[in-house]
C-alpha positions in Angstrom: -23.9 2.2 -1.6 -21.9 0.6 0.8 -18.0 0.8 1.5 -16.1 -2.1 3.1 -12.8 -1.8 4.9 -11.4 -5.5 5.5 -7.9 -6.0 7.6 -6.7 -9.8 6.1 -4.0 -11.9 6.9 -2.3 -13.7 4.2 0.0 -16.6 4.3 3.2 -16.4 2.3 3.8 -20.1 1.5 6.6 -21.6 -0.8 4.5 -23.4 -2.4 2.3 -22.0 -6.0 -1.3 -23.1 -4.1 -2.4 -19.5 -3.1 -4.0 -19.8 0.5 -7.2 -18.3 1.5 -6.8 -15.3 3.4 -7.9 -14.9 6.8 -10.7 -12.1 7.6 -9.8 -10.3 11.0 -11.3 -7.1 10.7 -14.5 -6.5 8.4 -16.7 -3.3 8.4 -18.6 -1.2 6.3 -20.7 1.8 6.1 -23.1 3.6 4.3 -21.0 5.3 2.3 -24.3 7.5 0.3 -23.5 10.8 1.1 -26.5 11.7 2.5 -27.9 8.1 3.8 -31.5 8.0 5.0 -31.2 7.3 8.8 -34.1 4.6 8.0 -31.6 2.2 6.4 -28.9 2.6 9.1 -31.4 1.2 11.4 -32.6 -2.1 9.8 -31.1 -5.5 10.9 -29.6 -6.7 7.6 -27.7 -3.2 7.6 -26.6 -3.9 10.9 -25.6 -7.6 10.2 -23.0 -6.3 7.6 -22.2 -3.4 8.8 -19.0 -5.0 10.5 -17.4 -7.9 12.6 -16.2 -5.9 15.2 -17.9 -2.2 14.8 -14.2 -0.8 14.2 -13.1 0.7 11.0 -9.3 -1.1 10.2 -6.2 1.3 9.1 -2.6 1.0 9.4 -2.1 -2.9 9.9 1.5 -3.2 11.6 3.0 -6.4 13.3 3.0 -5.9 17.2 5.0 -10.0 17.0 5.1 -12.7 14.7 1.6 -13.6 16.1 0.3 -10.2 17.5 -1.5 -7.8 14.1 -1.8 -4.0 15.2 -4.3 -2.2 13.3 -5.7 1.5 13.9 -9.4 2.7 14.1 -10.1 6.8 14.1 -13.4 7.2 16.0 -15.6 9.4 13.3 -17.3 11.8 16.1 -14.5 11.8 18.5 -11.6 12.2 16.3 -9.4 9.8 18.5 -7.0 7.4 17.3 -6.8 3.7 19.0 -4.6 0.9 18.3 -5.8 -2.5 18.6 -4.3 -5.3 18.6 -5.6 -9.2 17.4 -3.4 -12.2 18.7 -3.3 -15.6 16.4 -4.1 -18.3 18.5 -3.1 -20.7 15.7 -7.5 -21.7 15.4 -8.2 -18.1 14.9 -7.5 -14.4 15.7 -9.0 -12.7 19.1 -11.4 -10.0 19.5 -9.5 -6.5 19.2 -8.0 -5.2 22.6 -7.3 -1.6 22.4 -3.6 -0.6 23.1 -3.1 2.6 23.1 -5.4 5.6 21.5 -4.1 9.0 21.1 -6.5 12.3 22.0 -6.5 12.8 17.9 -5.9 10.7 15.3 -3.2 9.7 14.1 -1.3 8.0 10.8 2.1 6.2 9.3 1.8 4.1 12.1 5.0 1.7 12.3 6.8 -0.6 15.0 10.1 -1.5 16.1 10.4 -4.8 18.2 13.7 -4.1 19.5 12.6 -0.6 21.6 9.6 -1.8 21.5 8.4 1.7 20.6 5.2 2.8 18.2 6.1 5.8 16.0 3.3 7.8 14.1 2.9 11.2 12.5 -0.1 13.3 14.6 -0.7 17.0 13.3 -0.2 19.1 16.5 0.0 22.9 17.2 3.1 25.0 17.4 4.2 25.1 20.8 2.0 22.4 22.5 4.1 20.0 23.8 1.0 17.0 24.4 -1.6 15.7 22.3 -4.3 16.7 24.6 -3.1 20.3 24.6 -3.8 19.9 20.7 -6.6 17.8 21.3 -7.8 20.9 23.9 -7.2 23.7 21.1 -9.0 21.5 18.8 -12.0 22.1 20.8 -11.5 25.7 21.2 -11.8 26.2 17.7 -14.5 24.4 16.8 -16.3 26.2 19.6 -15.4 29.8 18.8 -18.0 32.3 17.0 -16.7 32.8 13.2 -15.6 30.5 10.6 -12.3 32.6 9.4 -8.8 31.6 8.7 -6.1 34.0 8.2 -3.3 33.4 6.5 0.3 35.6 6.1 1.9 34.0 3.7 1.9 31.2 1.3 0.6 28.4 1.2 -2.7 28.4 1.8 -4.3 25.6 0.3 -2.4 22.6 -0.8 -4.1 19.3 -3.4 -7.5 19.6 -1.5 -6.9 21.1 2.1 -6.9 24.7 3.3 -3.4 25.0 5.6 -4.3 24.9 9.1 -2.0 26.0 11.9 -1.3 22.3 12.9 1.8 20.4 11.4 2.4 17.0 11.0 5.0 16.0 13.7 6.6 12.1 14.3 5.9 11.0 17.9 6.9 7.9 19.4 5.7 6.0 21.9 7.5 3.0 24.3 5.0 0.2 25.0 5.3 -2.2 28.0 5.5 -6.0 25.9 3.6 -8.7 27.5 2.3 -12.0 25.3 -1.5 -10.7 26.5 -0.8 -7.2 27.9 0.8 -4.6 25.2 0.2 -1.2 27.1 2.0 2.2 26.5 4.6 2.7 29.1 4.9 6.7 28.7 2.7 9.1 27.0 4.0 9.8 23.7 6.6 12.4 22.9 6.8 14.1 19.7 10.5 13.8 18.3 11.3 16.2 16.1 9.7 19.8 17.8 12.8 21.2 18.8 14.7 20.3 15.7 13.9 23.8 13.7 14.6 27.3 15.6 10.8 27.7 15.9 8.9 24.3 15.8 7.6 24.8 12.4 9.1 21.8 10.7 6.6 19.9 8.8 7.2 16.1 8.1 6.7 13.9 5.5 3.9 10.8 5.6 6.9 8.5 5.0 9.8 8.1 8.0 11.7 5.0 8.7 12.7 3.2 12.1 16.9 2.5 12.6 17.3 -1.4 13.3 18.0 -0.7 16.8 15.3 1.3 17.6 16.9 4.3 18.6 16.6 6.7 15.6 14.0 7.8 13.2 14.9 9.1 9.5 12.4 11.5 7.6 12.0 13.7 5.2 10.5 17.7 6.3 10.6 21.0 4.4 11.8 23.9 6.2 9.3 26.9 7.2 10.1 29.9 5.1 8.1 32.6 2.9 9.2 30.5 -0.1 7.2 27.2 1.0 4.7 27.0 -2.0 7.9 28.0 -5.0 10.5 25.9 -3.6 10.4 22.1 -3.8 13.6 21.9 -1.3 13.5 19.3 1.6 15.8 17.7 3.8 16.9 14.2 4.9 16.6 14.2 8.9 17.9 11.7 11.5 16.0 12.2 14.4 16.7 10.3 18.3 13.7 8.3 19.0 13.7 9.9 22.8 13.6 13.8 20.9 16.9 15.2 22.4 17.8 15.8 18.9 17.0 16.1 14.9 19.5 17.6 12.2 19.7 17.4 8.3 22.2 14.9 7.0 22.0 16.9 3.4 22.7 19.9 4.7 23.7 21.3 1.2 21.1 19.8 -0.9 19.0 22.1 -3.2 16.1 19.9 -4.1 13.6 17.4 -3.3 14.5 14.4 -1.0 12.8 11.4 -0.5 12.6 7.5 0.5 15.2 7.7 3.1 16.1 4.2 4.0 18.4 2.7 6.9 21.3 -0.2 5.8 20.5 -3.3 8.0 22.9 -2.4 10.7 21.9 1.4 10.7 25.3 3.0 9.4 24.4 4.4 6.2 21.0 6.1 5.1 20.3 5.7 1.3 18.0 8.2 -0.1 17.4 10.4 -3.4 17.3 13.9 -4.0 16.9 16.3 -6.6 19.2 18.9 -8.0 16.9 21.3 -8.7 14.8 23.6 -6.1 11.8 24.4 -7.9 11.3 21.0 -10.5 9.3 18.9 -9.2 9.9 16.5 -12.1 13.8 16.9 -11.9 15.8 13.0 -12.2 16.2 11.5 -8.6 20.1 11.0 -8.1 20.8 8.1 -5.4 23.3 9.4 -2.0 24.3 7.1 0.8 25.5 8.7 4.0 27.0 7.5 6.2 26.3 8.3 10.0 29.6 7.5 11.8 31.8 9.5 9.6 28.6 12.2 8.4 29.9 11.9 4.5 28.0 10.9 1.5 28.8 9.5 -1.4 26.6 9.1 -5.2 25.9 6.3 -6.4 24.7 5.5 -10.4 25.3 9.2 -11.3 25.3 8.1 -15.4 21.9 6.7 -14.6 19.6 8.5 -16.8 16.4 7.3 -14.8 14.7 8.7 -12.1 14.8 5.8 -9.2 12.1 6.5 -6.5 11.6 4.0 -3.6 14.8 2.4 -2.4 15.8 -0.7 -0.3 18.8 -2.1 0.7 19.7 -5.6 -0.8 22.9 -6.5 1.2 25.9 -4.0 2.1 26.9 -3.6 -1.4 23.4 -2.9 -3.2 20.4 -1.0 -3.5 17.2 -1.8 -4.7 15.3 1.1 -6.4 12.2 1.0 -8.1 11.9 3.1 -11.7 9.7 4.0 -14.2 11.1 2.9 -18.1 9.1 2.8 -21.6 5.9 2.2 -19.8 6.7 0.1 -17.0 7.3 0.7 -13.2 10.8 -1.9 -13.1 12.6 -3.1 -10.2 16.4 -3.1 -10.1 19.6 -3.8 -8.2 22.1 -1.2 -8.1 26.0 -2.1 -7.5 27.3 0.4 -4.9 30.7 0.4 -5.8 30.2 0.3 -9.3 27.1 2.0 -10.3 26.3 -1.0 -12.3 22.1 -0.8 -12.8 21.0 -4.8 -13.0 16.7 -5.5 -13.8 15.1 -7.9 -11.6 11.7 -6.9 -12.8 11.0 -5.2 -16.5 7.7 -6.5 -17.4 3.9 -4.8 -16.1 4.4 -2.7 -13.0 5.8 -3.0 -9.8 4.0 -1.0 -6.8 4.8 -0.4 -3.2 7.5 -3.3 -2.0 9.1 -4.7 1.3 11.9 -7.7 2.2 10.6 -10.8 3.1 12.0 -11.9 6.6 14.9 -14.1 6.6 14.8 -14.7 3.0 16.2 -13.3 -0.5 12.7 -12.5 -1.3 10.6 -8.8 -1.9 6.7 -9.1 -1.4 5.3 -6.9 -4.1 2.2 -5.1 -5.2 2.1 -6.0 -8.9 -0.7 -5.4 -12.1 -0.6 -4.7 -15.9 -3.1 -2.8 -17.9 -5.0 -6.2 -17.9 -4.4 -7.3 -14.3 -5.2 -5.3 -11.4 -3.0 -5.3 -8.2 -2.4 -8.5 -6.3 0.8 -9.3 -3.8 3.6 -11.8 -5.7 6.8 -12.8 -3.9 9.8 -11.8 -6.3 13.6 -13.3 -6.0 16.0 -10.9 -5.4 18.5 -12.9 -7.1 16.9 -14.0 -10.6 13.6 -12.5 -10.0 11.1 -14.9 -10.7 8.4 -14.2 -9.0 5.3 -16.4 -7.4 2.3 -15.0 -7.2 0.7 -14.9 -3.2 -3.0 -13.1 -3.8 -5.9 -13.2 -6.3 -8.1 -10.5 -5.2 -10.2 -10.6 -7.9 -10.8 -14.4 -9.3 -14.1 -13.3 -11.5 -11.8 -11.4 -13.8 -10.9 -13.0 -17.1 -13.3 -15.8 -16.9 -16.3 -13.1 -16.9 -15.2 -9.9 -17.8 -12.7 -9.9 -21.0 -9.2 -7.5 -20.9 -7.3 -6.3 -23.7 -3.9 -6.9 -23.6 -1.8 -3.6 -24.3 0.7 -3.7 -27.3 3.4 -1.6 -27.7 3.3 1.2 -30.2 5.7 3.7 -31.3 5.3 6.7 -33.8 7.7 9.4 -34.3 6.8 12.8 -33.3 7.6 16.5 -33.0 12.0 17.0 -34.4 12.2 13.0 -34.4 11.6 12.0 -31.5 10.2 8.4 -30.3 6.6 8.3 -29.3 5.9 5.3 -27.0 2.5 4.4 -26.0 -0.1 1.2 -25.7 -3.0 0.3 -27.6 -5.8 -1.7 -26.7 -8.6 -3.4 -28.9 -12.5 -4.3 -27.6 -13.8 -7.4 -26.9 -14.3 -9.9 -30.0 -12.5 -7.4 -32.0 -12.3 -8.6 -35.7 -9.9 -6.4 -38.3 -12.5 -6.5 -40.9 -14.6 -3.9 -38.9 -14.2 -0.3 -38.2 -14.1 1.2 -34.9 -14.2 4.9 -32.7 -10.9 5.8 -31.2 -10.6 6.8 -27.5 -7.0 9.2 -27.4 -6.1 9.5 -24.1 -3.8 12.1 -23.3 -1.7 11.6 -19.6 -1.7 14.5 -16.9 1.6 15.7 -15.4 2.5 16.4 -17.5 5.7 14.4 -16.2 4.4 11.4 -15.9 3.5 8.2 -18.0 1.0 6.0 -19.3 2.4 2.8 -17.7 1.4 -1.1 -18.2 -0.3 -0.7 -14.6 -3.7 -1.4 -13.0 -5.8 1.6 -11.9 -9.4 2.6 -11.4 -8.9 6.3 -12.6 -7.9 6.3 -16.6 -8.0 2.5 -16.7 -7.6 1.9 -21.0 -9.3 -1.1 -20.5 -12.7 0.9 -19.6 -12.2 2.4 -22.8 -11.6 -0.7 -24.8 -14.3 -2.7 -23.3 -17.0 0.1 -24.1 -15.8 -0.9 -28.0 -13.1 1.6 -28.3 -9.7 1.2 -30.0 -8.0 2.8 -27.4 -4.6 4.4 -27.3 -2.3 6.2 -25.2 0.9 7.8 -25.7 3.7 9.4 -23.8 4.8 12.4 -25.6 7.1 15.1 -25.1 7.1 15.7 -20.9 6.7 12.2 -19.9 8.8 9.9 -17.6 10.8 6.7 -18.4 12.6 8.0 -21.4 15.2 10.3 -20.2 15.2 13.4 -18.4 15.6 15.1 -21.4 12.6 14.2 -23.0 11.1 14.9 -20.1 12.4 18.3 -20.2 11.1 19.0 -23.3 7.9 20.1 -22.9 8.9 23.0 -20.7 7.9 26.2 -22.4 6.7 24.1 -25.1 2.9 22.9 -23.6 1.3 23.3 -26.6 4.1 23.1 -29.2 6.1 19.5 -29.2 3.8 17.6 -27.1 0.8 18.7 -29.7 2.7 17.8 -32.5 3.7 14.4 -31.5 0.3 13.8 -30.5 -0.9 15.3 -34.2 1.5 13.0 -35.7 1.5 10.3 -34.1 -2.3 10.2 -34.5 -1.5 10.2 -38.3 0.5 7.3 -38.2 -2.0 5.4 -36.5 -4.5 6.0 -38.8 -2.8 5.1 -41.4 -1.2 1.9 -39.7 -4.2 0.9 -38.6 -7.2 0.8 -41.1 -9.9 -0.7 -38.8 -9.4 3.0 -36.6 -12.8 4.8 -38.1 -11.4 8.2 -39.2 -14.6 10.0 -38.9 -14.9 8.5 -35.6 -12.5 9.6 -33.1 -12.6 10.8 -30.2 -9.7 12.5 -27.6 -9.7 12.3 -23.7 -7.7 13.8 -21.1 -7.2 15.1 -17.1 -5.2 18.3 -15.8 -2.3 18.7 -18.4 -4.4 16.2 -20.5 -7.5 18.8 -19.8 -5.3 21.1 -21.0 -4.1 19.3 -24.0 -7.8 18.9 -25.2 -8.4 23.1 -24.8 -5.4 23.2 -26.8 -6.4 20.4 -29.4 -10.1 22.5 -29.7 -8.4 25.2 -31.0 -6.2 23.8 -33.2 -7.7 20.4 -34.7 -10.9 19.3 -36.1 -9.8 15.5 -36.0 -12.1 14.7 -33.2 -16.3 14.1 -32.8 -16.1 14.9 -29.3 -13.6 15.3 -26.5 -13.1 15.3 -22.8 -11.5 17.9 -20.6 -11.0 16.6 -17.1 -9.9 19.1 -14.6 -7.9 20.7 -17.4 -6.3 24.5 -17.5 -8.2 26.9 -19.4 -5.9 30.3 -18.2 -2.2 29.6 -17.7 -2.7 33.2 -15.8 -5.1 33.2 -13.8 -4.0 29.1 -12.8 -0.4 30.8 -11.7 -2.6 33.0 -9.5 -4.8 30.3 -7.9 -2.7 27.0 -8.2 -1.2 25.7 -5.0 2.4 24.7 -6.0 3.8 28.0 -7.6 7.0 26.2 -8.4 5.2 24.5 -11.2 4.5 27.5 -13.4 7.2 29.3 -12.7 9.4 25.8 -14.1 7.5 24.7 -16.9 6.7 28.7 -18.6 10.2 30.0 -17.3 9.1 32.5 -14.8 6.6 34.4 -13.0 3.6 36.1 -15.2 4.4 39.8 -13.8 7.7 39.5 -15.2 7.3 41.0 -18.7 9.0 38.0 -20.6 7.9 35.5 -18.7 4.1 36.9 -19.4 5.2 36.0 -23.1 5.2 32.5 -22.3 2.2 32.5 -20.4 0.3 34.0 -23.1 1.7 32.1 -25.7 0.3 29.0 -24.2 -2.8 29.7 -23.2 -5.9 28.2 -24.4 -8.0 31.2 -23.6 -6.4 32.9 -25.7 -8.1 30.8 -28.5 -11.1 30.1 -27.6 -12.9 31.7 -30.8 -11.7 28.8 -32.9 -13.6 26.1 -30.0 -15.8 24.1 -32.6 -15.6 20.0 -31.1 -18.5 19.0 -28.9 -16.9 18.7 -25.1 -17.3 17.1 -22.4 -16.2 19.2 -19.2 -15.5 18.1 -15.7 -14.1 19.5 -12.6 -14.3 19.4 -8.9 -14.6 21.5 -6.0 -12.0 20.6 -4.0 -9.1 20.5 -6.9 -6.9 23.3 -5.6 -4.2 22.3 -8.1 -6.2 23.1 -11.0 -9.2 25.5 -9.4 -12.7 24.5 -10.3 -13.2 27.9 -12.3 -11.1 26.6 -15.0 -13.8 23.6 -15.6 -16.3 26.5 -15.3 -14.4 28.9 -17.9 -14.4 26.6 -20.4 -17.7 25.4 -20.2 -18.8 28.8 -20.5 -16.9 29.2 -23.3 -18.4 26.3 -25.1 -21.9 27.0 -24.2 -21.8 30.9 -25.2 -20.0 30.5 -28.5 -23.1 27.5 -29.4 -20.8 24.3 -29.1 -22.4 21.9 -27.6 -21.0 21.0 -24.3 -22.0 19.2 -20.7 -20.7 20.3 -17.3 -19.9 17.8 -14.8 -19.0 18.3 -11.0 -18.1 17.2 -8.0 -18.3 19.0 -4.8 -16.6 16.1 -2.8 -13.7 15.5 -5.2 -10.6 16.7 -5.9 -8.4 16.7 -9.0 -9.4 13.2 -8.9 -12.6 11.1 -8.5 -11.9 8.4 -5.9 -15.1 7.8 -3.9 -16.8 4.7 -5.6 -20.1 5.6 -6.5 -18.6 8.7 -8.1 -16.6 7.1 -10.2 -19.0 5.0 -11.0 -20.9 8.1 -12.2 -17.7 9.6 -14.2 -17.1 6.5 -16.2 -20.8 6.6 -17.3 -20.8 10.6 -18.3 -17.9 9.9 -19.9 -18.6 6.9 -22.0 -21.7 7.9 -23.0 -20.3 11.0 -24.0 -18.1 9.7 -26.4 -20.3 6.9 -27.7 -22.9 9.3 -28.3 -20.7 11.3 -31.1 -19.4 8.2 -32.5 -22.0 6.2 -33.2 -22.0 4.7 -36.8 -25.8 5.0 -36.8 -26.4 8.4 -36.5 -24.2 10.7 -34.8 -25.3 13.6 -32.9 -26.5 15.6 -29.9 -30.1 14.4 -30.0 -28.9 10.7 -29.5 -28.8 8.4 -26.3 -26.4 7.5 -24.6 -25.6 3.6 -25.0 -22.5 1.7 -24.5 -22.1 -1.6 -22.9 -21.3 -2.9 -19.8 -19.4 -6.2 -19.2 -19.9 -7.8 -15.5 -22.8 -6.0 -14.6 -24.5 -9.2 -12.8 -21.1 -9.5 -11.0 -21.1 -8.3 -7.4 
């Protein structure tokens, strides 16, 4: 019922003692969606409602001493940026140092300039925040509700397009030990750098060494914005006399631009092709004095993602392989690809000052995400957080083991498989399949609270994933394999590879499994309805029922038009379409399902949800309908997910009970750490 929002400080010692971290910011809120005004008003709600009444975002270091944070006033819309000074006994109040007219995001520093650079959505042609912050106004102010739109897109993941774009700005502040204070109003960078305004920027830019340039990553306005994944690497001059493309020529996607440490050459990766969004990443380097570029690991067959630089002569990339999220230094020169991490998963990372050292976000299937320290050199790595202590000692995880099968023409099927608690081989148990969504992507050994096995497991499930045809980590040309083919290959392998299990593992109750999947997963259950009578139940998370009338109402057209090789009102391309669909067999539905779906999914439109449940209920199977009107094609707010995990295990523990198993039974399954807070 409530939501907390803590800003912490953690110290990064060298020695293995972790240090407690130090609470600067703590606030929460009623996070019920509709909360009854009586309990906003009592005194222990008001006690822990925060430490300073400001809601933390953005932490940034101001100094080695001074912590910038920002807080986005819910009724007002503005931005501040506050700042909290160590005074080696504890941290100051927040003092507010500069707040912008609307808010803002991707705030970051550079001490050099002293200059604050964030992204703030602003209106073609205004050249102030408050003339955005003034047409803001306007519009909520004027008589109707319409928007009108031209041309595609209109919606994109869970947002109807408005008319602002998000734009860099930068701001210089005056630097004082007590007295941080903007020196000029802000100036958005980048407005002049397309012929008409209109170029949109990525959440992610990056600050030259000096100060004096900004790299990012924009697509270009054009009719083709929602079937062409093309973007461009920009350099942009912090004072906005100029911005221009250093990949001029590229065709696809670009991201994770990243300066060298003296600002001479810009690393980033790229795609080859414009409308695959799951295409491999291929590593450039540019170089700004002579404006050439160069590839680097081209016989890499991974897809690297984030990048750092190590020293002058190597990268850093972070990669996803067999089920893991790897670290790795990259030779320049040579190409040569050397792992510093291959075990669990590594998250976002960043260099340790004035040391050979990454700080990490870092979990496994049965470790969630806590900040380690790894060595660049040898990469051993020393753990610096333990968010969550009452884990392990309470609360049991399964530890994933590697499984492989072999699946559709040969090919290597990958996955994990988790036991329950006090498992013992002499029993039988249910089986929870859980099919991956993508469909390029990849059941990794990673912490998450959407999909975590480890629900699964600990509600008394054998529980296995696998990465079939379409997924990541295994070469681009198994990941290429599923296009054209969404219900051919990947079914198979999953058909197969189910058989295998079964077989290999006698305690798995064959007349108690179940299947599970979200969005291509959703669709891989439809699919599995039609075409398999394996399964007691299954579960269809915002899943595709039409692959038609989903071309027709998905946001990223580029999508469909890859993976079913064209556009549906092109005669053979409709042949793909239609060969694929799971409409298209819904008469042979017969598995008791489990349907959810959310309003605000624009990828995957809640009607699909709503055209398969209909389906279901008309033809007699027996079915429940679950949504979301505050979610989109995921379940992130707390007590909703609270709510999914719940419908979904009882769900499947209702069909798979050894008991009795049916539609008239309750819905039990157990609960481990309830008592925990």
């Amino acid at each position: 019922k409530r939501q907390f929002s803590q800003l912490v400080v953690q110290a990064l010692g060298a020695h293995l003692q972790i240090d407690s971290p130090a609470m600067v910011v703590d606030f929460s809120k009623d996070a019920r969606p509709n909360p009854p005004s009586s309990a906003l008003a009592t005194p222990e709600s008001e006690d822990a409602a925060s430490k300073h009444r400001l809601e933390p975002s953005q932490p940034v270091w101001l100094s080695s001493e001074e912590l910038g944070f920002v807080a986005t006033d819910a009724k007002t819309h503005q931005s501040t940026v506050y700042s909290v000074h160590n005074t080696g006994k504890h941290w100051t109040k927040p003092r507010a140092v500069f707040t912008a007219p609307v808010p803002i995001s991707s705030v970051q520093y550079n001490a050099v300039s002293n200059t604050l650079v964030f992204i703030a959505s602003v209106y073609n042609g205004t050249t102030t925040l408050d003339e955005t912050a003034e047409l803001d106004v306007a519009d909520q102010e004027r008589d109707d509700t319409a928007q009108v739109f031209d041309e595609l897109w209109v919606r994109h993941w869970d947002s109807f397009v408005t008319p602002k774009l998000p734009q860099i700005h930068a701001v210089q502040l005056r630097s004082h030990s007590s007295n941080t204070k903007p020196k000029h109003k802000p100036k958005n960078i980048i407005k002049d750098s397309d012929v008409d305004g209109r170029l949109e920027a990525a959440d992610s830019f990056v600050i030259s060494p000096n100060g004096q340039h900004v790299v990012f990553v924009a697509k270009r306005p054009g009719r083709d914005y929602a079937w062409r994944t093309t973007s461009y690497v920009y350099v942009a001059d912090i004072d906005g006399s100029s911005a221009s493309p250093i990949n001029d020529n590229g065709r696809g996607a670009s991201s994770s631009p990243v300066f060298s440490s003296d600002g001479s050459r810009i690393a980033y990766v790229q795609m080859a092709s414009p409308t695959y969004e799951a295409d491999r990443n291929q590593i450039h380097i540019y170089s700004v004095e002579d404006k050439t570029t160069i590839d680097v690991a081209v016989d890499w067959d991974r897809s690297p993602s984030d990048l750092l630089w190590a020293d002058d002569n190597t990268l850093l990339a972070a990669y996803n392989e067999y089920g893991r999220n790897k670290l790795a230094k990259i030779d320049i020169a040579s190409g040569t690809v050397t792992p510093v991490v291959e075990e669990h998963s590594v998250g976002s990372m960043q260099h340790v000052p004035h040391s050979n050292e990454l700080l990490i976000s870092y979990s496994a299937l049965d470790s969630p995400t806590d900040l380690y320290k790894v060595s660049i050199d040898d990469g051993s790595i020393k753990r610096v957080t333990q968010a969550n202590p009452q884990l392990g000692s309470s609360v049991f995880l399964s530890a994933p083991e590697d499984v492989v099968f072999e699946g559709a023409e040969g090919s290597s099927i990958h996955g994990f498989l988790l036991r329950p608690p006090n498992f013992d081989a002499s029993q039988t148990y249910s089986l929870a399949y859980v099919i991956h969504g993508g469909p390029q992507g990849s059941f990794t050994d990673a912490w998450s609270t959407r999909w975590n096995l480890n629900i699964f497991a600990a509600a008394g499930f054998v529980t296995v994933a696998l990465d079939f045809e379409g997924s990541t980590g295994y070469g681009q040309n198994f990941t290429d394999a599923i296009r054209n083919q969404w219900g051919g290959k990947p079914f198979e392998s999953l058909m197969k590879s189910l058989d295998q299990l079964l077989d290999s593992h006698p305690y798995i109750d064959r007349n108690r499994l179940t299947a599970l999947g979200a969005s291509y997963g959703g669709y891989q259950i439809n699919w599995i309805n039609a075409h398999s009578t394996a399964f007691k139940a299954l579960v269809n998370h915002d899943g595709m029922f039409s692959t038609v009338s989903t071309y027709y109402s998905t946001d990223e057209l580029y999508f469909p038009e890859t993976e079913f090789e064209g556009v549906p009102f092109d005669e053979q391309a409709r042949q793909n379409y239609e060969k694929w669909s799971p409409e298209r067999n819904v008469h042979k539905w017969k598995t008791p399902t489990l349907v959810i779906h959310s309003e605000k999914d624009y990828r995957l439109v809640v009607s699909e949800g709503l055209s398969t449940f209909t389906a279901l209920r008309r033809q007699g199977v027996p079915a429940r309908f679950v949504y979301f009107p505050d979610e989109n094609h995921w379940v992130l707010k707390p007590a909703n997910s609270l709510r999914w995990h719940r419908e979904v295990l009882g769900w499947i523990t209702q069909w798979t009970r050894k008991d009795t198993i049916g539609e008239s039974q309750s819905q039990k399954f157990v609960v481990q750490g309830e008592h925990l807070n």
